[in-house]
C-alpha positions as CSV (number, residue, x, y, z in Angstrom):
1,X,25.9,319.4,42.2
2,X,26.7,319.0,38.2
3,X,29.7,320.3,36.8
4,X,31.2,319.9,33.5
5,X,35.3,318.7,33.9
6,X,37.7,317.8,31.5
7,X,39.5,314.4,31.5
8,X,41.8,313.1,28.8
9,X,40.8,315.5,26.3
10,X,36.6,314.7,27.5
11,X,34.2,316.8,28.6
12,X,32.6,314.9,31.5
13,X,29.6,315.7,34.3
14,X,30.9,315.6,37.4
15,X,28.6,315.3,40.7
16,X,28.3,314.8,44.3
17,X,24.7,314.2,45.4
18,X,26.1,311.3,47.5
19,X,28.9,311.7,49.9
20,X,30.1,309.2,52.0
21,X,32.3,310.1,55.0
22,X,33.9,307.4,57.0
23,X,34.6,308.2,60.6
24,X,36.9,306.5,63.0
25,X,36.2,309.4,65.6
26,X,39.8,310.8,65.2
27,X,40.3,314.4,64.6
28,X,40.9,313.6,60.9
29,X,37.4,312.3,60.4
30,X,35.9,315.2,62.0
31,X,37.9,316.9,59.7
32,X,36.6,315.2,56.7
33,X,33.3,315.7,58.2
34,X,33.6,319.9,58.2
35,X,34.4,319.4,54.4
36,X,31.6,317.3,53.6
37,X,29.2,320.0,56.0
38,X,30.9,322.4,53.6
39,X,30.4,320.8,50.6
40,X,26.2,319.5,51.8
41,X,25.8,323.5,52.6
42,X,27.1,324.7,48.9
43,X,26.1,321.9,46.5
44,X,22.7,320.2,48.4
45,X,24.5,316.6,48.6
46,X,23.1,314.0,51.3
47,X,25.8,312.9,53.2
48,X,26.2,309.2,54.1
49,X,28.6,308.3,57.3
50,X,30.1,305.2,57.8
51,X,32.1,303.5,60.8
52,X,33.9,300.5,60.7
53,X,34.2,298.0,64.0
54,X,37.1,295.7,63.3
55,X,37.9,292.6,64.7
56,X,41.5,292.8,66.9
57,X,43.2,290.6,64.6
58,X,42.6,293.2,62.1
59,X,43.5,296.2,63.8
60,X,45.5,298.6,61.9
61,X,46.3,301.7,64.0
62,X,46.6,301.8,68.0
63,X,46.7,305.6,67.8
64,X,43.3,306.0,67.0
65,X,40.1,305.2,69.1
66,X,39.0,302.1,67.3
67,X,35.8,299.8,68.5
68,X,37.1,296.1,68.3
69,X,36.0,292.8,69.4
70,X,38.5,289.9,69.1
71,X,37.8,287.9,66.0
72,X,36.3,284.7,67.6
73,X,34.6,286.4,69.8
74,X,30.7,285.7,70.6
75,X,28.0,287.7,69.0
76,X,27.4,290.1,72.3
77,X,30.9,291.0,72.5
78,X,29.9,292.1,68.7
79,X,26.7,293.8,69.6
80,X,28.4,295.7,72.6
81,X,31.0,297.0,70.3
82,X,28.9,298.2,68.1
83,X,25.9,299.9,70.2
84,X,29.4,301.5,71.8
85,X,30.0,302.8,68.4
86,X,26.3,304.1,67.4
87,X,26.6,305.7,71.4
88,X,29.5,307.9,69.8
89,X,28.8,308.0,66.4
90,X,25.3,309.7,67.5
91,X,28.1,312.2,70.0
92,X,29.9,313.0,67.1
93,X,27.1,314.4,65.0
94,X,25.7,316.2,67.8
95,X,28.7,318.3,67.6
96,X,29.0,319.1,64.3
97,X,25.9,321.6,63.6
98,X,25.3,322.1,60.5
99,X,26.0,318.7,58.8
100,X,22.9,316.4,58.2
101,X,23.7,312.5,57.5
102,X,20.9,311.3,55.3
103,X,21.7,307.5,56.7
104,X,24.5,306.3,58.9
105,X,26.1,302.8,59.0
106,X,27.8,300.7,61.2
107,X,29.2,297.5,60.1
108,X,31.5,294.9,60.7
109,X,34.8,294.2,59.0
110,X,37.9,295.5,57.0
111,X,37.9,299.4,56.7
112,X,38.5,299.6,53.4
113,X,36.2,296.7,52.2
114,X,33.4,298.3,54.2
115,X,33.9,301.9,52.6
116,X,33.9,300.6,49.1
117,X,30.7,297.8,49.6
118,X,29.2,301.2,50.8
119,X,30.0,303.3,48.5
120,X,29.4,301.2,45.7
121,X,25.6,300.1,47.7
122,X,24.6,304.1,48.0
123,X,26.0,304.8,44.7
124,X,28.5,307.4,45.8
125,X,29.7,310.2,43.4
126,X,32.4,311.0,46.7
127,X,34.3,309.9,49.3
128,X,35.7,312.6,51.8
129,X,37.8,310.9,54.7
130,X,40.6,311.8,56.6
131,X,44.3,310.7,56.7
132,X,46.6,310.3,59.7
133,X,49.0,311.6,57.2
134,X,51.8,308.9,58.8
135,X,55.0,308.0,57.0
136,X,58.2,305.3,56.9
137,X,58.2,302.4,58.8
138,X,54.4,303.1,60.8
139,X,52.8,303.6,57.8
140,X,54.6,300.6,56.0
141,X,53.9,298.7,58.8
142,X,50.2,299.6,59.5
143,X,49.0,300.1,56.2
144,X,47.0,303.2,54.9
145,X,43.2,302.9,54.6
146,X,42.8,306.3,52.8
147,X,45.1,304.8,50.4
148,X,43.4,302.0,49.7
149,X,40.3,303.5,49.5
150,X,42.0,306.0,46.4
151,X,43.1,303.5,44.5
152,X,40.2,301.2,45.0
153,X,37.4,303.5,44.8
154,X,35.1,303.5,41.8
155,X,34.2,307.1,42.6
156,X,36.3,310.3,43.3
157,X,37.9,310.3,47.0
158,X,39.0,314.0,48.6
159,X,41.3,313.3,51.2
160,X,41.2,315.6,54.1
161,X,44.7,315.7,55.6
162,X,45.0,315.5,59.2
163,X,45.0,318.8,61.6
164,X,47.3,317.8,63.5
165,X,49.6,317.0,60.8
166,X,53.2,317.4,61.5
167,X,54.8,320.5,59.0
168,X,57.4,319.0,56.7
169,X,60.9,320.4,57.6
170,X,62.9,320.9,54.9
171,X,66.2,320.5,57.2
172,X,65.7,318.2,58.7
């Protein structure tokens, strides 16, 4: 896809032949993953998916289905975590129909270090992921990968806000 956009008074091109989607097989990364279906089906983009297996130590969120190992554990506690998450990485596209992931990846390490090495490795012109959309003291204390990512990210990030997103309440 090329577009023409204006920034700063510049007329720039705009693209997303590369997408990268990162998954942590929440409902917000299926989500994210609908939008980057959407965006494959109208602009012709390949669509990269990454998952992350993090080390316990370095576990942000025990809401969400994470694979982990314990950081000194041996290499097969690593391999079993991640042939775990290849087993429902390769559940997860089965479900989604229309998308097709030109490559997938699996690695090893901080979320939002293994987004960005990513990206910046496929030469991404977007990321699409989703957000747990959490607030106050959980997400001060667990820290926001989708954040990160935005303010990191060399490239344009969409962030896909979760379904199951609590309305704000204006009286409350």
């Amino acid at each position: 896809m090329d577009a023409e956009w204006i920034w700063g008074g510049m007329m720039r091109e705009a693209t997303a032949d590369r997408i990268l989607v990162p998954v942590d097989f929440s409902p917000c990364s299926t989500a994210a993953l609908e939008h980057a279906s959407f965006l494959q089906i109208r602009f012709g983009s390949d669509v990269f998916i990454v998952h992350t297996v993090v080390r316990v130590p370095e576990l942000s969120d025990g809401e969400t289905f994470v694979h982990a190992f314990a950081g000194d554990a041996s290499d097969a506690f690593r391999q079993a975590a991640i042939l775990r998450a290849k087993r429902d990485l390769d559940v997860l596209l089965s479900t989604l129909g229309d998308l097709k992931a030109k490559e997938t990846y699996i690695d090893v390490g901080r979320p939002t270090e293994v987004i960005l090495r990513i990206a910046e490795a496929i030469e991404a012109d977007l990321i699409v992921m989703g957000t747990h959309g959490r607030s106050g003291f959980h997400r001060l204390a667990m820290g926001s990968v989708a954040e990160s990512v935005l303010r990191e990210a060399a490239c344009p990030v969409l962030i896909v806000p979760s379904p199951q997103r609590e309305p704000l309440n204006a009286y409350a």
